[in-house]
C-alpha positions as CSV (number, residue, x, y, z in Angstrom):
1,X,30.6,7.6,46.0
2,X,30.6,6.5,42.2
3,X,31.6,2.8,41.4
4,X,35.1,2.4,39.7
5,X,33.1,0.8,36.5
6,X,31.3,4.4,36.3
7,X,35.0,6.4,36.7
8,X,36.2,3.4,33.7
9,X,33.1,4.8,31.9
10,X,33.6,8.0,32.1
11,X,37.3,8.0,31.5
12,X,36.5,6.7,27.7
13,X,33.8,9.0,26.9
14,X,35.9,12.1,27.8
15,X,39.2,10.4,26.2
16,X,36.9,9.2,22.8
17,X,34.8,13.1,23.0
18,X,38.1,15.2,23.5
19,X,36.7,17.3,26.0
20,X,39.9,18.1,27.9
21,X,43.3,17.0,27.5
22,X,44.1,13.0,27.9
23,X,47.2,14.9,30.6
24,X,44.6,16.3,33.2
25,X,42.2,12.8,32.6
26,X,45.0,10.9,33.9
27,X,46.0,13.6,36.9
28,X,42.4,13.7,38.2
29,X,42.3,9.9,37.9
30,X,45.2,9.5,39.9
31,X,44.1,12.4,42.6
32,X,40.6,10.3,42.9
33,X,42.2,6.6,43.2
34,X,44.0,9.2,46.1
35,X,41.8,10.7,47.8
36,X,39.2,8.1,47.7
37,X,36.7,10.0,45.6
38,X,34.8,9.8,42.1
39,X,36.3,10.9,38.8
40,X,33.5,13.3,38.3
41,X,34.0,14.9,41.8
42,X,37.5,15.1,41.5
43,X,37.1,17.2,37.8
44,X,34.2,19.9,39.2
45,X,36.0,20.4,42.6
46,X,39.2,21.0,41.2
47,X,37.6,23.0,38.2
48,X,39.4,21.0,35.7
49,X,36.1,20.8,34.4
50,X,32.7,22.8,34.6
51,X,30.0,20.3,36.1
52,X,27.4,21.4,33.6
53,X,29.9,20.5,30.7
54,X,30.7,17.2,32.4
55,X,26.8,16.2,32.3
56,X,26.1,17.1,28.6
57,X,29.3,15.2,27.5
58,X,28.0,12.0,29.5
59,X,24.2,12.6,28.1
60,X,25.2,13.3,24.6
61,X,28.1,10.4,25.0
62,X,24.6,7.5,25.9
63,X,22.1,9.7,24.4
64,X,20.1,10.5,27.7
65,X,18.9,14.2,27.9
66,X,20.5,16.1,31.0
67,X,19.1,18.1,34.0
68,X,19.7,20.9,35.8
69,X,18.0,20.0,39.2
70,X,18.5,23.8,40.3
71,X,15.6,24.3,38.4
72,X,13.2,21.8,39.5
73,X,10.4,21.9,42.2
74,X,10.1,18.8,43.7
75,X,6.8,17.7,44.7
76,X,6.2,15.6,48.0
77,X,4.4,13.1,46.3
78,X,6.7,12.2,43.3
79,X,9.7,12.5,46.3
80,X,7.4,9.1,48.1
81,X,7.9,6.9,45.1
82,X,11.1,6.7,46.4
83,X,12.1,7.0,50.2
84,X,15.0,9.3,51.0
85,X,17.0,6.3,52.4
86,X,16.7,4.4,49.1
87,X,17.4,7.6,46.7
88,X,20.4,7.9,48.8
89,X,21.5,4.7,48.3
90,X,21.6,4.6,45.3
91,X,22.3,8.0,44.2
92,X,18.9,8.8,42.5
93,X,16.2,11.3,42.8
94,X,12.5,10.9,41.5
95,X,11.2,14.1,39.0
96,X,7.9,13.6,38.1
97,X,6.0,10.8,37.2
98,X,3.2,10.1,34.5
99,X,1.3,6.9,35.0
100,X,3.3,4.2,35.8
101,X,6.3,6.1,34.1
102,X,9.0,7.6,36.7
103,X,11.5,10.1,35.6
104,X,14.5,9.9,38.1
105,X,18.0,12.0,38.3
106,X,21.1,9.7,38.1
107,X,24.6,9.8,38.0
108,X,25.5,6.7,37.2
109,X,23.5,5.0,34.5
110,X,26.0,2.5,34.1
111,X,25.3,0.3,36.4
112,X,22.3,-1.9,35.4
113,X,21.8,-4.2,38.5
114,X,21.3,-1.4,40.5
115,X,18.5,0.1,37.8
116,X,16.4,-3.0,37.8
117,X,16.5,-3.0,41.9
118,X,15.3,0.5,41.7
119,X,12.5,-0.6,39.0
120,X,11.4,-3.7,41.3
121,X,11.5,-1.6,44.6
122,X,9.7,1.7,42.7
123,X,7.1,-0.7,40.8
124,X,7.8,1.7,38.2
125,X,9.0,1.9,34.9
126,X,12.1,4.0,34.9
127,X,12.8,7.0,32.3
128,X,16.5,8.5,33.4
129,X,18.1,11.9,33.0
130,X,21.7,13.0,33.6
131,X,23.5,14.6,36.6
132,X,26.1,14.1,38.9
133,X,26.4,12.5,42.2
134,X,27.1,15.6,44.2
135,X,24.4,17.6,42.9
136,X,22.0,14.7,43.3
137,X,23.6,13.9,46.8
138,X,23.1,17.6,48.0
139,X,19.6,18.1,45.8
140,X,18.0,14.6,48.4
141,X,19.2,16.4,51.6
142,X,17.5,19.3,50.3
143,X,14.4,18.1,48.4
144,X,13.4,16.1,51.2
145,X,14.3,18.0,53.9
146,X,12.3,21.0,52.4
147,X,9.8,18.8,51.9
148,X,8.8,17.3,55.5
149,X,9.2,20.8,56.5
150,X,7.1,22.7,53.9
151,X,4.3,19.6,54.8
152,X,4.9,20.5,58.6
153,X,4.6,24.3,57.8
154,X,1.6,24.2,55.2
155,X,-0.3,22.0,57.7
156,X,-0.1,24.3,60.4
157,X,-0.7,27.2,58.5
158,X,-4.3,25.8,58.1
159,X,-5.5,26.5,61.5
160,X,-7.3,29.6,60.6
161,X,-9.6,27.8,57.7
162,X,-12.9,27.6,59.7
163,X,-15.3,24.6,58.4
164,X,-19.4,24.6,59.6
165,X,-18.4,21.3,61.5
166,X,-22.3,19.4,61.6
167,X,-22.6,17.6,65.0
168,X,-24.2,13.6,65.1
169,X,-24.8,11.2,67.8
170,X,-22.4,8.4,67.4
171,X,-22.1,5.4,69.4
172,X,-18.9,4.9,71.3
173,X,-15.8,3.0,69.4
174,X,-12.8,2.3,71.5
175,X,-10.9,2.6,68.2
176,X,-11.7,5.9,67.3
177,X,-11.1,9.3,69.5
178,X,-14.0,11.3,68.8
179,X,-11.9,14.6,70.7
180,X,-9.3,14.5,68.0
181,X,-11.2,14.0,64.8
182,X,-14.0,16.4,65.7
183,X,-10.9,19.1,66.4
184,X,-11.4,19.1,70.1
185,X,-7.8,18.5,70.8
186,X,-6.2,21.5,69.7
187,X,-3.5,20.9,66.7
188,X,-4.6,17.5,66.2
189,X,-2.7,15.8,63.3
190,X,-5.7,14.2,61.7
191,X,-7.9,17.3,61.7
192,X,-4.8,19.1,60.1
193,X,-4.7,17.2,57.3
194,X,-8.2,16.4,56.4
195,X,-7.9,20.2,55.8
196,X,-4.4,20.6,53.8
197,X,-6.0,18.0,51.8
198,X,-9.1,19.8,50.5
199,X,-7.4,23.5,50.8
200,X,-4.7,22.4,48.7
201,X,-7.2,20.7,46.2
202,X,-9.3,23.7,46.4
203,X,-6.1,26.0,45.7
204,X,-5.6,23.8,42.6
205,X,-8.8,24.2,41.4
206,X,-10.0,20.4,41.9
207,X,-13.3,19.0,41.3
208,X,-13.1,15.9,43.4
209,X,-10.9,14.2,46.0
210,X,-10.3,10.4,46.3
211,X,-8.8,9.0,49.5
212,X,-8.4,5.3,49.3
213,X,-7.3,2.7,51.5
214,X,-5.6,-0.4,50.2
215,X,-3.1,-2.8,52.3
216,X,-0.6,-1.1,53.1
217,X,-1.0,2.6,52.4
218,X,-3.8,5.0,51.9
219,X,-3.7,6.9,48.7
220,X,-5.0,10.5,48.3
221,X,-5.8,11.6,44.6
222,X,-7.0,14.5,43.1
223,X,-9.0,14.8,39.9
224,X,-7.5,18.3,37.9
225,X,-8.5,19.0,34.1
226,X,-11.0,15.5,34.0
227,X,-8.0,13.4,34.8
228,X,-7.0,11.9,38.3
229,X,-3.6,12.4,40.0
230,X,-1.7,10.9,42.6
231,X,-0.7,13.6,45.8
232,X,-0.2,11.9,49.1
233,X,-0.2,9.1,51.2
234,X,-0.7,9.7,54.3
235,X,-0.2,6.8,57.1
236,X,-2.5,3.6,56.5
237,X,-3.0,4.1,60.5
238,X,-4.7,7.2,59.7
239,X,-6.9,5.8,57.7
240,X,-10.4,5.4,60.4
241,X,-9.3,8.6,61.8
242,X,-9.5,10.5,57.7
243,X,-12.9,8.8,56.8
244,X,-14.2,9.7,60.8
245,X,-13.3,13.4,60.9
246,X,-15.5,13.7,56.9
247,X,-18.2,12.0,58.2
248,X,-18.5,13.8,61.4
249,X,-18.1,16.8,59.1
250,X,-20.8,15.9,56.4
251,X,-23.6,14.5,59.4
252,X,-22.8,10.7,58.5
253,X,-22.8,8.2,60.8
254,X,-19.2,7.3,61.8
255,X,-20.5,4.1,63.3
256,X,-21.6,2.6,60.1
257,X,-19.0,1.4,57.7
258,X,-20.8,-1.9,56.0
259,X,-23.2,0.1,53.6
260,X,-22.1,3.4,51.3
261,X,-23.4,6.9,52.6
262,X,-23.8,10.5,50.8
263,X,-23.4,13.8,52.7
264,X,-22.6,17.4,52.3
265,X,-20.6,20.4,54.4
266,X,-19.8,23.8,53.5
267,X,-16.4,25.7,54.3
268,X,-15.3,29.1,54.3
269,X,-11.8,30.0,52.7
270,X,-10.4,33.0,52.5
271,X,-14.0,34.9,52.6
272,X,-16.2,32.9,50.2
273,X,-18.0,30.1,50.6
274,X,-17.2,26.2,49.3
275,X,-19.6,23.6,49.1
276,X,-18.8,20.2,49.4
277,X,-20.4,16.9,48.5
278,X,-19.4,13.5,49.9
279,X,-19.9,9.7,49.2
280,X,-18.3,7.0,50.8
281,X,-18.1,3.7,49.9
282,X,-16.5,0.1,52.2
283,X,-14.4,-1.6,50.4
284,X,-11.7,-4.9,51.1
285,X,-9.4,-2.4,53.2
286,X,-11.7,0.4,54.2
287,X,-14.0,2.7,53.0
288,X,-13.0,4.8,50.1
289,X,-14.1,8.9,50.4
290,X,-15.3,10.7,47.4
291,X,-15.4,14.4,48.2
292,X,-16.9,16.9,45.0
293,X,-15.8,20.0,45.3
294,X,-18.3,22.9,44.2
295,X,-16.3,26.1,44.4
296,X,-18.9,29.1,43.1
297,X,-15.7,31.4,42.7
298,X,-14.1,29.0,39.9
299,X,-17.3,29.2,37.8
300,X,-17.3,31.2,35.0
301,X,-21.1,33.1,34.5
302,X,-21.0,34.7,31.3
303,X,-21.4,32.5,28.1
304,X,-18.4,35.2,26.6
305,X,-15.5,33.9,29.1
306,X,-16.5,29.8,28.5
307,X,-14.5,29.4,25.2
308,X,-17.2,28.4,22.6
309,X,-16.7,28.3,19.1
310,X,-18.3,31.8,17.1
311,X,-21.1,29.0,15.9
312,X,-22.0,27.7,18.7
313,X,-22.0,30.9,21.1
314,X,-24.7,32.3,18.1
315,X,-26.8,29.5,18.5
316,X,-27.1,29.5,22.1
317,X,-28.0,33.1,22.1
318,X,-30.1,33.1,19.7
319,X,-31.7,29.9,21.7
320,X,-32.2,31.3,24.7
321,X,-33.9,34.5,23.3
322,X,-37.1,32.2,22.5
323,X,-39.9,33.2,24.6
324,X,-40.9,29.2,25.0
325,X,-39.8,26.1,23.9
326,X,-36.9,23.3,25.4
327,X,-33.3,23.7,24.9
328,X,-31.2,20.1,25.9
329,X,-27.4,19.9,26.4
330,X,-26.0,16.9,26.1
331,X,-22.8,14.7,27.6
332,X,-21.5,12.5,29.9
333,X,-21.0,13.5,33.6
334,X,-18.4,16.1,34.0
335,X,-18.8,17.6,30.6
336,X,-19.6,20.8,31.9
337,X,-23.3,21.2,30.8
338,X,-24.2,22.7,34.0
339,X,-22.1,25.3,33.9
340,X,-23.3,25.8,30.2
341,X,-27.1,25.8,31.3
342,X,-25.9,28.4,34.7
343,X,-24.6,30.7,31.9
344,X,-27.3,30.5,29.6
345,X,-29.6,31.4,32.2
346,X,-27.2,34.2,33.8
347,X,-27.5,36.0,30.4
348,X,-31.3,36.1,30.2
349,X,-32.0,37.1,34.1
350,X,-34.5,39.5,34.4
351,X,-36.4,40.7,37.0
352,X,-39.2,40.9,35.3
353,X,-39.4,37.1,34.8
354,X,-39.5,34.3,37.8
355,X,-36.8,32.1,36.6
356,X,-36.8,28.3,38.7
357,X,-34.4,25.3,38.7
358,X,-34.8,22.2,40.0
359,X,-31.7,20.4,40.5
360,X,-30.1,17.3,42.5
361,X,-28.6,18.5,44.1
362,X,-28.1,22.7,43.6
363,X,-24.7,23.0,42.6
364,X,-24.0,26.5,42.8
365,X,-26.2,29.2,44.1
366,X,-27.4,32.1,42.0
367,X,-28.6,35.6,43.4
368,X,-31.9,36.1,41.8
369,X,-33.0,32.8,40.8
370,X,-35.3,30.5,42.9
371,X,-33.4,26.7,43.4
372,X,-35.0,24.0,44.3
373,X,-32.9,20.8,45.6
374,X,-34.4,17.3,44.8
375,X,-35.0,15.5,48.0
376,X,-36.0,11.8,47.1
377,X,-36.7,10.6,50.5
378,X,-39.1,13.0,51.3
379,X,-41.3,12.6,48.0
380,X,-39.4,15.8,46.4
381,X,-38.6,14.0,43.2
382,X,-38.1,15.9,39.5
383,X,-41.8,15.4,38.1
384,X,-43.2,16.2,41.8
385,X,-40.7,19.6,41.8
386,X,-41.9,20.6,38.3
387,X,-45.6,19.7,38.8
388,X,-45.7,22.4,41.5
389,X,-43.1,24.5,39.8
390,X,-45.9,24.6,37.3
391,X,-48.6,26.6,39.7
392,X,-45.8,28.9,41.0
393,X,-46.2,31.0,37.3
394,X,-42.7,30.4,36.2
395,X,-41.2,32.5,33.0
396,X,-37.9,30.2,32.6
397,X,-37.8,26.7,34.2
398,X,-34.1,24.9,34.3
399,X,-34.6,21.5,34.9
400,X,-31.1,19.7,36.4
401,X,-31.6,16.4,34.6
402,X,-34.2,14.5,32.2
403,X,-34.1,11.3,34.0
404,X,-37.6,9.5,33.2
405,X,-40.5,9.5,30.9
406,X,-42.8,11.4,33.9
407,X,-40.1,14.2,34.1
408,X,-40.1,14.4,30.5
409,X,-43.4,14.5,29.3
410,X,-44.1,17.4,32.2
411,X,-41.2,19.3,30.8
412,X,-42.4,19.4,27.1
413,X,-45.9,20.0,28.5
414,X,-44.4,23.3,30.3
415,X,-42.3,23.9,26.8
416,X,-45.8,23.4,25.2
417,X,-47.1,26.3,27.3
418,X,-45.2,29.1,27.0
419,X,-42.5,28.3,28.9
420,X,-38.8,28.2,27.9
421,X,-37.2,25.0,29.7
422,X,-33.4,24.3,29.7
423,X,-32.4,20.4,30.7
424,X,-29.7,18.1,30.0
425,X,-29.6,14.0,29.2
426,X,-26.7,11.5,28.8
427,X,-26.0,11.2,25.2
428,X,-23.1,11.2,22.6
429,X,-24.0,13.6,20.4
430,X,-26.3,16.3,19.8
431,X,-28.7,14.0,16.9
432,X,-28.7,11.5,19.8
433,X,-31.0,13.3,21.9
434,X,-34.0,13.6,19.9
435,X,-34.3,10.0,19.3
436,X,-33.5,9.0,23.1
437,X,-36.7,11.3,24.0
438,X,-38.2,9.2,21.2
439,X,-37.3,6.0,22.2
440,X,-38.3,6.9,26.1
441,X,-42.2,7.3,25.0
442,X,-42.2,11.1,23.9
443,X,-44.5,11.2,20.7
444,X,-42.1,12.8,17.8
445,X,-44.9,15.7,17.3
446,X,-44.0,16.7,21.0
447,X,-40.1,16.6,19.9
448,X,-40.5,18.6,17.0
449,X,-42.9,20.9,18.3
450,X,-40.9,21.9,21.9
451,X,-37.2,21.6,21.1
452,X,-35.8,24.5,19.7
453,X,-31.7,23.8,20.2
454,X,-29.9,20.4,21.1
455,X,-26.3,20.7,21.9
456,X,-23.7,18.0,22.6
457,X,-20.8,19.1,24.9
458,X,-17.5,17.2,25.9
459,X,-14.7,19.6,28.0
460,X,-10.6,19.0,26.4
461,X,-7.7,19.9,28.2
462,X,-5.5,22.7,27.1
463,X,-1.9,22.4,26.1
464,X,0.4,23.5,28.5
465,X,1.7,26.6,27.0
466,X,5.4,26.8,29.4
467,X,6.4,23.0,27.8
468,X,4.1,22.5,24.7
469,X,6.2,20.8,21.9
470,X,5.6,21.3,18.0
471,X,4.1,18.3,16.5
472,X,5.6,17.9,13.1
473,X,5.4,14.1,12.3
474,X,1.5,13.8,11.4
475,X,0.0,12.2,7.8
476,X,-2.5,13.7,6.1
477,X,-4.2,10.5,5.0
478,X,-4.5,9.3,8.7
479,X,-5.7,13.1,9.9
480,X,-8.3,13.3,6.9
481,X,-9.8,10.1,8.3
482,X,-9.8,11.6,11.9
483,X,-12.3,14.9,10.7
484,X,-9.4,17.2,8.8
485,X,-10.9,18.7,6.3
486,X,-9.0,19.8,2.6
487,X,-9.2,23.2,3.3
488,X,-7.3,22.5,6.6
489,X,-4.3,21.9,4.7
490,X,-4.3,25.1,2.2
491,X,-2.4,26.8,5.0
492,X,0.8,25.9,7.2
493,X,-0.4,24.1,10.1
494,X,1.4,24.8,13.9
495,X,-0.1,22.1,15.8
496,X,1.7,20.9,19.0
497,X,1.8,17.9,21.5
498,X,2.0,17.5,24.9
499,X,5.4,16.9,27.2
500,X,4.4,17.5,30.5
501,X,6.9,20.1,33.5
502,X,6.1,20.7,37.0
503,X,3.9,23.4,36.2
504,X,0.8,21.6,34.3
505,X,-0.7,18.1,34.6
506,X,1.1,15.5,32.0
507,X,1.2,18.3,29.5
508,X,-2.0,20.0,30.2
509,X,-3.0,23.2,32.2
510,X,-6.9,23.9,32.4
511,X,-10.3,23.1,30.1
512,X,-11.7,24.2,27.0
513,X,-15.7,23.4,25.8
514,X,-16.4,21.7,23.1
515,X,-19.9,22.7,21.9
516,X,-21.9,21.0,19.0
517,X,-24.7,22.6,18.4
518,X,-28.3,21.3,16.1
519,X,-30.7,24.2,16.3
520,X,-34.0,22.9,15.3
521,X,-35.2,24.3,11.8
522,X,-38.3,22.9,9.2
523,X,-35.9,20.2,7.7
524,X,-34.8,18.9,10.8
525,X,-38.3,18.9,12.4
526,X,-39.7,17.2,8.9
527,X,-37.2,14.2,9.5
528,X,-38.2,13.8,13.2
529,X,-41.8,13.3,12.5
530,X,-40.8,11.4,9.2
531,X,-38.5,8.8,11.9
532,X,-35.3,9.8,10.9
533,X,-32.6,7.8,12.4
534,X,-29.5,9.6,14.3
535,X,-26.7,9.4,11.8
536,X,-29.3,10.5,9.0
537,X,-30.3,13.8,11.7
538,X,-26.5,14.1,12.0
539,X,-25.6,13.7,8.6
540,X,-27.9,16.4,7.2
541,X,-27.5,18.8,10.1
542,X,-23.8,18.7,8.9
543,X,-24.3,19.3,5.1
544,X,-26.5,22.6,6.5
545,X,-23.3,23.8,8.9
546,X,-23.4,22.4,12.0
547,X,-20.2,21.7,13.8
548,X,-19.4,18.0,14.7
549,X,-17.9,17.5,17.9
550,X,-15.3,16.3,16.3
551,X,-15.1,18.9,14.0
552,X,-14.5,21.7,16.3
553,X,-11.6,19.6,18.5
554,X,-10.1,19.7,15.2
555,X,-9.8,23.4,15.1
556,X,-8.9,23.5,18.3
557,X,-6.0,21.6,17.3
558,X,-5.6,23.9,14.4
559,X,-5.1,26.6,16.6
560,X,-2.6,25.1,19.2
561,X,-4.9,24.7,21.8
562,X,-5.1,21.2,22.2
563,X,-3.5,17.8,20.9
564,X,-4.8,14.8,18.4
565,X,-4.6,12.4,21.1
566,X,-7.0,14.4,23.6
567,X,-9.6,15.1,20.3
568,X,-9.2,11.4,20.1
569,X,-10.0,10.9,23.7
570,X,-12.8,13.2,24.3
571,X,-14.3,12.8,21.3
572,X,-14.6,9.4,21.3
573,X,-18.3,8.1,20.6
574,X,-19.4,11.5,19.2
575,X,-19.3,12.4,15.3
């Protein structure tokens, strides 16, 4: 039940707003001080007032926005930030939550000491909305209710998900019950959730799982559009059991927990195959489990469907139609120049050529192309892979990473000799990569002579198109400076910023490429042999058309696809 302080509150702000006559505030005043009950219930059950009226007049009255929480879909893990016993207490239920930034439902937003136990308990800062105590008290019975229920439901649902489960000798541990984590003991919790974890991520479209163990709790985290978010925690007891049951599944050794270890499994769901990749790592409270998620069904083939500027989809094309030569994409891990190499290659697959890859490990498995997985240990490194690559008369040659001088100089050898060779390296931009090849021992005649296109790739996150707000508060001057152009500003601009709903991930919903592309012409090739720095490669490759990175995240923006802040963010450290 509200406190009298919140029935003195809300006495004044219907008495100064006028919503109902000051004859029916004092008659439900008086029937609550009789019947023991709030102000506000008093008013909706007696209809003297409509409760969705009653919650805008308090919002607009202290200029908090309201909620209607028959709308919302509450999530399990927003519901833990607060226990059900403490959001019943005090009459408050968790929304959503972005960073360290809680949004909770409360009905009385009066009463401050309250708040700040809520903040200290939560660790959170608070943001609040508006709503009543009876819709918030009947909303916890059912949110969490549903909840445990749906978590119950979803986990058992999983029983038909069949996983290749890869069999190791371990030594006995009396702390550890090898029958339930290797699924011996039908309906076994631990097994059950290992796999709602990674068929929910999978569902979501997630490219890697965290589980981490700290004191008290073991947190489960999911990384969804490049950026990681919080989804369970499941029992610190559990912890052992978790890591156990993915080792046993990727052949580690459940026995050894002092040094980090890498593994793989494969699963299949609903009919198609998943591939899995696995590191774990000890740590103060346990070892932490990395699981990468390589679903072949979420990749997209064709260079038409990946979103890349007009530009830069010509120059690819055009690329890849060369008969010999190198083509490099560039970015940091996760940037998506795999996927961009996978494409290329899908587009020029022919059976009259022998097309090979070399890759660490294969990522995704193409019909028609001949992979070959890196296996250091055994003496299958890149330059080992490509020297014999070499004698198996390849047409096309795909090359998963540049990593040395050896690998190098045997891929710009095979470029050299009629071979067309697509490879990635770690750098900003585009300019970048021909004087990292430089700098690694490559002689600049070699550069100029093999590489044919150089592009630079980042992946931004698309605006969520259900909540998407219009961003009208920008400066020119401040835009100009970030890579707006003049021109950009002869037309009305509808650019829009981020707000985050339960349907996207703090205001985003999926990936978009961003592609800059440097095809290699006679200026360009002049300057490399002549030592041109970066910034001068850059500079000039600009004046003659090429698209900055930076460049096309702006007209990205321009279109409404994405916000200033991500062009900011994943442009960083590019042009």
């Amino acid at each position: 039940m509200a406190t009298s302080q919140y029935d003195r509150q809300l006495r004044k702000i219907l008495q100064r707003g006028q919503y109902i006559p000051p004859e029916k505030i004092d008659e439900a005043a008086n029937l609550a001080t009789q019947e023991n009950k709030s102000l506000a219930q008093v008013l909706v059950e007696r209809r003297i007032m409509e409760e969705r009226d009653l919650i805008r007049a308090i919002a607009k009255e202290i200029k908090l926005p309201p909620i209607d929480l028959t709308r919302i879909r509450f999530e399990e893990a927003i519901l833990e930030c607060i226990p059900q016993d403490l959001a019943s207490y005090y009459q408050v239920i968790p929304i959503s939550k972005i960073g360290n930034l809680l949004t909770i439902a409360v009905a009385n937003p009066f009463d401050i000491v309250k708040l700040d136990e809520l903040k200290i308990v939560s660790g959170c800062e608070l943001r609040m909305v508006i709503s009543t105590e009876m819709t918030i008290k009947e909303t916890i019975s059912q949110a969490y209710d549903k909840s445990a229920k749906q978590m119950e439901e979803f986990m058992d649902s999983l029983g038909d998900i069949s996983g290749s489960l890869e069999q190791v000798e371990v030594e006995e541990d009396e702390d550890i019950d090898l029958a339930e984590i290797t699924g011996e003991k039908e309906g076994s919790p631990v097994v059950k959730l290992v796999n709602m974890i990674i068929f929910q991520a999978i569902k979501d479209k997630v490219s890697d799982i965290h589980i981490e163990p700290f004191e008290k709790r073991i947190r489960v985290r999911y990384r969804q559009d490049g950026v990681l978010k919080e989804t369970i925690n499941p029992p610190k007891r559990m912890h052992n059991s978790i890591v156990s049951r993915i080792k046993i599944m990727s052949g580690l050794d459940i026995a050894e927990k002092r040094i980090p270890q890498d593994g793989k499994f494969q699963l299949r769901v609903e009919g198609r195959q998943v591939d899995f990749r696995v590191s774990t790592l000890p740590m103060i409270h346990g070892e932490k489990v990395v699981l990468r998620i390589l679903d072949s069904s979420s990749l997209a083939l064709s260079l038409d469907t990946l979103g890349f500027e007009e530009k830069a989809l010509n120059d690819i094309r055009t690329a890849i139609k060369n008969p010999y030569g190198m083509i490099l994409v560039t970015g940091p891990t996760g940037s998506g120049k795999t996927t961009t190499l996978y494409s290329s290659l899908r587009e020029i697959l022919s059976v009259q050529d022998n097309v090979i890859t070399v890759e660490d490990p294969v990522e995704y498995q193409i019909e028609g192309v001949n992979q070959v997985p890196i296996n250091d240990k055994r003496g299958l490194t890149f330059a080992a892979a490509l020297r014999s690559i070499l004698r198996q008369d390849p047409d096309k040659i795909m090359i998963g990473e540049l990593r040395d001088l050896e690998t190098i100089e045997i891929a710009v050898k095979a470029a050299l000799t009629g071979h067309l060779v697509l490879s990635t390296l770690h750098t900003n931009s585009a300019a970048a990569s021909i004087t990292r090849m430089i700098d690694m021992g490559v002689d600049p005649f070699l550069v100029s002579s093999t590489v044919i296109l150089v592009a630079a790739q980042r992946l931004g996150r698309r605006l969520c198109q259900e909540c998407k707000q219009p961003w009208e508060d920008w400066d020119k001057e401040e835009l100009l400076r970030q890579g707006w152009l003049e021109e950009d500003f002869e037309k009305e601009l509808h650019m829009f910023k981020p707000i985050g709903c339960n349907r996207c991930v703090f205001g985003f919903k999926g990936r978009f490429p961003i592609l800059e592309t440097l095809p290699m012409n006679t200026e360009i090739r002049k300057m490399i042999l002549a030592g041109a720095s970066e910034i001068d490669i850059h500079e000039r490759a600009v004046e003659m058309g090429m698209q900055s990175l930076r460049r096309v995240a702006v007209l990205n923006v321009i279109k409404g696809v994405t916000s200033i802040e991500e062009v900011l963010r994943v442009t960083a450290g590019g042009h």
